[in-house]
C-alpha positions, 0 to 999 in steps of 0.5 A, a space after each residue: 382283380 389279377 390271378 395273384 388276388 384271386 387266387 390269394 383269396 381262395 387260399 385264405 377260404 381254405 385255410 378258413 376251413 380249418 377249425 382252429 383245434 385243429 391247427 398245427 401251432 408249430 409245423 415240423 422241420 423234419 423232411 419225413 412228416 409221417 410220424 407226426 400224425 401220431 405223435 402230435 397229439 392231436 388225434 385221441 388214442 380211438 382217433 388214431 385206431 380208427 384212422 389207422 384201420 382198413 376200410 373193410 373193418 371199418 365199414 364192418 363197424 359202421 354196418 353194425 353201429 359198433 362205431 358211429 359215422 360221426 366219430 369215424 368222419 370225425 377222426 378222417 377231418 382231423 387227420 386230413 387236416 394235419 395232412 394238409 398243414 404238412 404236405 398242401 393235400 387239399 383243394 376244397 376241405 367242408 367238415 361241416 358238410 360231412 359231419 352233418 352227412 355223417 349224422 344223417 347216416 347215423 339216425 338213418 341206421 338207428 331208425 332202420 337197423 340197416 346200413 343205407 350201402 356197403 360204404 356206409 358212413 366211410 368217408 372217400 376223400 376225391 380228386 379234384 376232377 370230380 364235381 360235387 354240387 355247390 362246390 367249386 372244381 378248378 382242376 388248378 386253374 385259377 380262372 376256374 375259382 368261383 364257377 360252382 359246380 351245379 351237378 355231381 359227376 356220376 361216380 360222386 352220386 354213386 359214392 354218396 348212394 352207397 353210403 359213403 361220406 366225402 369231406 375233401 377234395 383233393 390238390 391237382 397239378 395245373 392241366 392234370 397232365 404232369 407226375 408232379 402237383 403243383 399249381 398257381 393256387 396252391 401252390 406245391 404237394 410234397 410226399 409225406 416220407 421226404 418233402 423233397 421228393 415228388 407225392 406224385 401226379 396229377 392224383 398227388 394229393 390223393 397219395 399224400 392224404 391217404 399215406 398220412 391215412 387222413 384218407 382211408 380210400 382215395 378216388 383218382 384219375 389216370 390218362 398216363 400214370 395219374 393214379 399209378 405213380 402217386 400210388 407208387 411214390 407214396 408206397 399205396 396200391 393203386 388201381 387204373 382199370 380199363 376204359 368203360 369199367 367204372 362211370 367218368 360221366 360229368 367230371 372235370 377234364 381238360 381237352 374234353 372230346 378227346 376220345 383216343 386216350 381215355 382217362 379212367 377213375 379208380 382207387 388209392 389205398 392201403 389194400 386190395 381189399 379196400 380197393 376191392 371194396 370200392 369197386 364192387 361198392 359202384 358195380 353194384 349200382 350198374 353204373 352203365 344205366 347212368 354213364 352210356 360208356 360203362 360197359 354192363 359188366 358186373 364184378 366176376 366172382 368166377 374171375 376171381 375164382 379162377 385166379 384163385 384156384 391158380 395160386 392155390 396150387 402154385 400155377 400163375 404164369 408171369 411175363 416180366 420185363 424190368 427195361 422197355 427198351 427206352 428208358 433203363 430204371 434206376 437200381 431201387 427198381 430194377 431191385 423191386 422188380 427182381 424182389 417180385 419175380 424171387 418172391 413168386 419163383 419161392 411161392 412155386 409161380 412161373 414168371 418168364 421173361 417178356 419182351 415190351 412189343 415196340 413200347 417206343 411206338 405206343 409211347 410216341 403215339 401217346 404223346 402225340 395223341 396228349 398234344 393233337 390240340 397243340 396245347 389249345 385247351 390248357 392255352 385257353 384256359 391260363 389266358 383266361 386268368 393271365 396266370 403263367 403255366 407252370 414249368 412242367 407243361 410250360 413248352 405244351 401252351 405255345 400258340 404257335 405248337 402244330 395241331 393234328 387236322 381231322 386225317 392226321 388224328 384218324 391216322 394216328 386212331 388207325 396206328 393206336 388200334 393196330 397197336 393195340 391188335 398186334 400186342 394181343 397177337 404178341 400175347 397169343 403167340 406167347 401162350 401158344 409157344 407156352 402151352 398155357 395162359 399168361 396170367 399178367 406181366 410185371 412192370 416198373 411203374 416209372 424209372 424210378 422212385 419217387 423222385 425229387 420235385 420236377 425231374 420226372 423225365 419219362 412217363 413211358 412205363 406208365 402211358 405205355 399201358 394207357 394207349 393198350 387200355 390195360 388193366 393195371 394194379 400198382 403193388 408196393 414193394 419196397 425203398 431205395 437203399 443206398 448201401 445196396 443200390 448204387 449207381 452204375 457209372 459206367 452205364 451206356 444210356 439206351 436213348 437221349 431221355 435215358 441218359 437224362 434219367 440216368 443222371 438225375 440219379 443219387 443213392 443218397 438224395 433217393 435213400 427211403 423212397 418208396 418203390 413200387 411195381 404194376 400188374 398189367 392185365 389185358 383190357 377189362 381184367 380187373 378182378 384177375 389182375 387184382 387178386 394176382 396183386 393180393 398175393 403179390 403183397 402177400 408174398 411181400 408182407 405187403 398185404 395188410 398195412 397195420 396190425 390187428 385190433 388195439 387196446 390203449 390203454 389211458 392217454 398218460 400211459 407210455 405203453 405203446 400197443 402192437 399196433 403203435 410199435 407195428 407203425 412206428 418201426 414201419 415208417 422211421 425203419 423202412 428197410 425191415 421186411 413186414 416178417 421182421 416186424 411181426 416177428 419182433 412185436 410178437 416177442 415184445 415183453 411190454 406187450 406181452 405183459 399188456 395183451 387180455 388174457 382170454 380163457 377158452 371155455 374146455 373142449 367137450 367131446 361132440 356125441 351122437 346116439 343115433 344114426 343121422 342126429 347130426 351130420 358133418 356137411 365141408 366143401 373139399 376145394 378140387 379147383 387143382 384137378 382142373 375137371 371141366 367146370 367141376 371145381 368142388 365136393 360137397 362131403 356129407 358124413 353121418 357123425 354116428 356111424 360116418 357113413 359118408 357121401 360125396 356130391 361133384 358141385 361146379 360152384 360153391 354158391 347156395 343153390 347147387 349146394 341146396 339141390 345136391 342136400 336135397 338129394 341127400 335127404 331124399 335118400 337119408 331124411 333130414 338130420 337133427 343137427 348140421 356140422 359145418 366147417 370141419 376143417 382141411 383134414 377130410 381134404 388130405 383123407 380123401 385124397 389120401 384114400 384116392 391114391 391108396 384104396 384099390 376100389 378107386 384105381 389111383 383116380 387121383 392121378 387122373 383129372 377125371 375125378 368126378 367119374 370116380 367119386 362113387 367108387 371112393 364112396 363105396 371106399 370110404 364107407 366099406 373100410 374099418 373106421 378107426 373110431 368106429 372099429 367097423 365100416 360105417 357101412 356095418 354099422 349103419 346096416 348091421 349085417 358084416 357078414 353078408 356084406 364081406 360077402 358080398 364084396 367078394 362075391 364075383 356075381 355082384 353089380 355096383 348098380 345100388 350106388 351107380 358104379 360100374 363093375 370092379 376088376 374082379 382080380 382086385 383084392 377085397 378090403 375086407 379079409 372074408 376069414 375074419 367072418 364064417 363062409 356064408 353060403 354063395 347065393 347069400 345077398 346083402 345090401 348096403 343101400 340104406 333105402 333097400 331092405 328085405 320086407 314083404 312089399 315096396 313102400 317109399 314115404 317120404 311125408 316127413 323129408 320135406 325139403 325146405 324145412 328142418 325139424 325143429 323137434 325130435 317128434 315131428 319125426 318117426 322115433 328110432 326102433 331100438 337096436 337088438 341083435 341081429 335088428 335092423 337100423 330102419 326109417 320111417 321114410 326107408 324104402 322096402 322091398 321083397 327078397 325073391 324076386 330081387 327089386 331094387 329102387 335105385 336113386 343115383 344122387 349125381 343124375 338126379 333120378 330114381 328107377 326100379 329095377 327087377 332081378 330074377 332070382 
């Protein structure tokens, strides 16, 4: 049988896979497909809300069987297979197979109540490369029909341990190693927004399926661009991280061996959240106790963090460049990128020029790295079938193309690490002129957008980062116009390859193609370089790709949803920013009139009859200040008498959360009630406090906070509270005049709370003529665990720490209040009056000692 019949035959058994319900009857002319999923009909209206939901929400759904895997998996087959019929997405399609999965997931939650993992019941679409047992890989090669893949490559086991369901595998170029997708099999992909434009290559059919949302998550491949520029030829985000962070372990490859340039796998979606999803999802699993190449490391919650906190505050530090010095982009991408930096520069971010270090140098070493076998394996290959090579790679399986010996390739090894040295070197000395880390380096993915089918000349912008092992995110920013990107006639090409793409542009051919950028990070930044994606998108409304939750209403009904008009207007007028859109499906009258009412229940005043029935617990974000590894406060507040206490944390995760509330109910008992979430306001009030009261000394000027949250402690607690006419201190220890004198008297010692002695010139916050002049040796002390009793007594029987009271009688009853009565606990300490002795239990240093002033 010839390579024609061979490869005839495995068409029709794709085709074959197809139910017939789900076969277009008559496909659509238009160039744009991509509204046709929607008006079709062939999606219910529950159909399309699933497919049109983000991967997080859904998994959120699947964990808690609001949605079934079935009808989730249900709706992704019938999508993907209406993107099939449109742009020739697939490789392998089995609904049979996924929907029996799907199934099993189903049973599997109802029986045990719990998801399997954190993809439960999502289905993945793959890209051909990766091997699912009893199904065949061909990679685009018709001599590989038929040879039926014994194993799962490792990252497939990993998806279906997590949960997920896989139904498709996705179309490839013939050798992977073109931006375009099209083989001798099955033929060509086309981008859904244009058929005459390129989907992109080799992970094409992973950017047609997920932009016609046939897929949710799309699992590529990338040794020169291979997830970057499908990502931004089909306005998705994409991920290529380094080498060794994610498992490549038993997947299909040509020139397997190859180990100079290393091809990695890594996600296509609609979010950074999704892709985020997918890539703590296979972390989780320590994927490098399963691939020795993986290196042990999990995902870094503080990385994220740290970039966090910079955005925050407006302090991300950007390099830039729009041109490598090779290849200078069309117009719709030196917009984008311009669009970017303007868009950060607003948001309050540093983006400074950066200059490519010797691009040209690491894209020839690429290229000669892509060719050392002179083309031997694809050659091999294509002979084994007698298929031609396609056009694209047509001049790289000539028999007679040189090959690298053993010396000539450790050569260019050597010149590809020195390379790679003399770049962090560029970085360095970048940083050290700047005085600051540079957080990441916005590029062009490609010269330019996406493009029409076989003129994609130049891979630099993409293979450039692949010789450097970068770490790089693909952001989505907009689409050629050609009212406002023209073409500049009079440009002087920079090099033979520039004047090539230079020509090859038309404003009007390229009108709506979709335009993109890439956040380049170093080596093995993943979570850095994806949170700065995430505010990227957010800056360019990019962020999130649908609106909100939908309620149709019946099938007949001409009522278009927010969701419907939100989709509509984002794919037929591409050139309306995402704030236009929201701003016009808000004043929408059709949905106004259609939205539920909701009737919120009547706000009731929150109330407290006693000192520590209820306490307010917040975390105030000091990520700003930059102390050392002090990065929160934990803000404890009495709801009765707001007497207030504050702890440094250098994290927010459970346990130094819990051991700074066990201190606080070593020294107060534990409450009844524990408030949390009180919103930004206690962040402005005490910062406001920091910079106003004369106790803290303008601490907020100073990054040495932490060393001053005492004094704002004793600031908050011994100023007149609006709501409570008094300090909280006065009220919770109910002796105002002893304590106004004592913050006037010049004889006293801030040891109680751990501060050191105040400047005696300072004025006092209270005015003492509010209260008759005590006399001077008169004391008083705000301390709640130091009172004036015959004998020392410290109980503690009923503050255990790991338990909460589950009724007021497991607790010592409250004396009431009289005149001149003091608050008192069962578990206070008391102490004599003459001599003075202080227990003194200092919440930050964890320790407690006594000591014994002569009086």
């Amino acid at each position: 049988m010839d390579w024609k019949s061979v490869a005839a035959n495995k068409r029709s058994s794709l085709e074959a896979s197809i139910p017939p319900e789900w076969r277009v009857k008559t496909l659509p002319t238009d160039d744009s497909v991509m509204s046709f999923p929607k008006e079709s009909g062939y999606l219910t209206p529950e159909e399309l809300v699933i497919t049109e939901s983000s991967a997080t929400k859904l998994v959120q759904d699947l964990a808690t069987g609001k949605l079934t895997s079935v009808a989730v998996t249900t709706a992704f087959c019938k999508r993907a297979a209406l993107a099939h019929q449109l742009t020739n997405c697939f490789h392998e399609f089995f609904p049979e197979i996924a929907l029996a999965r799907a199934q099993y997931l189903d049973d599997y939650l109802a029986e045990h109540k719990e998801p399997i993992g954190p993809l439960h019941g999502l289905p993945i679409s793959l890209k051909d490369q990766l091997r699912i047992k009893g199904l065949d890989t061909t990679m685009g090669y018709v001599s590989w029909i038929g040879k039926k893949d014994t194993d799962n490559s490792v990252l497939t086991t990993m998806l279906l341990n997590a949960g997920a369901v896989l139904y498709v595998k996705t179309s490839v170029p013939q050798s992977l190693m073109v931006c375009e997708t099209i083989n001798n099999i099955y033929g060509r992909t086309t981008n859904p927004r244009n058929k005459n434009w390129s989907c992109g290559g080799s992970s094409g059919g992973e950017g047609a399926i997920v932009a016609l949302r046939g897929g949710v998550i799309g699992v590529g491949t990338d040794i020169g661009g291979s997830i970057r520029v499908p990502a931004a030829f089909n306005f998705l985000y994409g991920l290529r991280p380094s080498h060794g962070r994610l498992p490549y372990a038993k997947m299909a490859n040509n020139m397997e061996g190859q180990e100079t340039i290393h091809s990695v796998c890594g996600p296509l979606a609609h979010s950074v959240a999704d892709m985020r999803l997918f890539v703590t999802s296979v972390l989780s699993q320590e994927p490098w106790s399963y691939d020795s190449k993986v290196i042990p490391m999990p995902w870094r919650r503080g990385e994220e963090e740290a970039i966090e906190a910079k955005i925050s505050s407006g302090g991300l530090t950007l390099g830039v460049y729009s041109c490598d010095g090779n290849v200078l982009p069309h117009p719709p991408v030196l917009r984008a990128v311009q669009t970017v930096i303007n868009k950060l520069s607003e948001a309050g971010h540093t983006v400074l020029p950066w200059e490519p270090y010797k691009h040209a140098h690491g894209v020839d070493l690429a290229n000669r790295i892509y060719a050392s076998d002179g083309g031997t394996d694809m050659f091999g290959a294509l002979k084994a079938s007698g298929e031609p090579a396609i056009p694209n790679i047509a001049d790289l399986v000539s028999p007679n193309l040189p090959k690298m010996n053993v010396n000539e390739l450790w050569n260019v090894q050597l010149q590809k690490w020195d390379y790679q040295c003399e770049y962090l070197s560029k970085i360095r000395q970048f940083e050290k002129k700047l005085g600051r880390e540079l957080d990441a380096i916005i590029a062009p993915v490609a010269p330019t957008a996406a493009i029409r089918h076989n003129q994609f000349k130049y891979y630099g912008y993409a293979s450039a980062i692949n010789i450097l092992d970068f770490t790089s995110v693909v952001v989505p920013v907009t689409y050629a116009d050609k009212a406002i990107d023209v073409k500049n006639e009079d440009l002087k090409p920079l090099t033979d390859i520039d004047k090539l793409v230079h020509a090859e542009y038309d404003p009007a051919a390229y009108h709506g193609a979709p335009v993109a950028v890439q956040i380049i990070g170093r080596r093995l930044t993943e979570e850095r370089v994806m949170s700065i994606a995430e505010e990227v998108g957010r800056l360019l409304g990019n962020s999130v790709a649908h609106l909100g939750h939908v309620v149709y209403k019946s099938e007949a009904d001409d009522y278009q949803s927010p969701l419907s008009v939100t989709w509509n207007m984002e794919h037929k007028y591409y050139g309306l920013k995402r704030e236009e859109v929201e701003f016009i499906v808000k004043r929408c009258k059709n949905c106004t009139l259609n939205r539920l009412n909701t009737t919120k229940a009547p706000l009731v005043p929150i109330t407290s009859g006693q000192a520590w029935e209820r306490v307010l617990i917040d975390l105030i974000d000091m990520r700003h200040e930059h102390l050392g590894q002090y990065k929160w406060i934990l803000y404890i507040k009495d709801h009765f008498s707001k007497y207030t206490q504050l702890y440094p944390l250098k994290s927010k995760y459970a346990e130094p959360i819990a051991d700074c509330f066990a201190q606080f109910i070593t020294a107060f008992l534990p409450p009844k009630i524990m408030q949390a979430d009180n919103g930004k306001e206690f962040k402005g009030a005490l910062l406001n406090l920091l910079r106003k009261s004369p106790q803290t000394q303008g601490l907020v000027e100073s990054t040495e906070w932490k060393d001053g949250l005492l004094e704002v402690t004793l600031a908050m607690n011994t100023q007149i509270h609006s709501t409570i006419g008094c300090a909280p201190a006065e009220l919770l220890f109910r002796d105002r005049s002893s304590h106004i004198n004592w913050l006037n008297s010049q004889a006293r010692k801030d040891l109680l709370i751990g501060v050191e002695q105040e400047d005696p010139t300072m004025a006092p916050i209270f005015e003492s003529e509010l209260q008759p002049e005590l006399e001077s040796e008169t004391e008083a002390i705000i301390d709640p665990r130091l009172r004036r009793e015959p004998e020392l007594r410290i109980e503690l029987s009923g503050s255990g720490f790991n338990s909460e009271p589950s009724s007021s009688s497991e607790r010592e009853p409250e004396r009431e209040l009289e005149p001149n009565s003091e608050l008192r606990r069962g578990n206070r300490a008391r102490v004599p009056a003459q001599p003075m002795t202080e227990l003194r239990v200092d919440p930050i240093i964890e320790k407690a000692t006594v000591a014994t002033q002569g009086g």
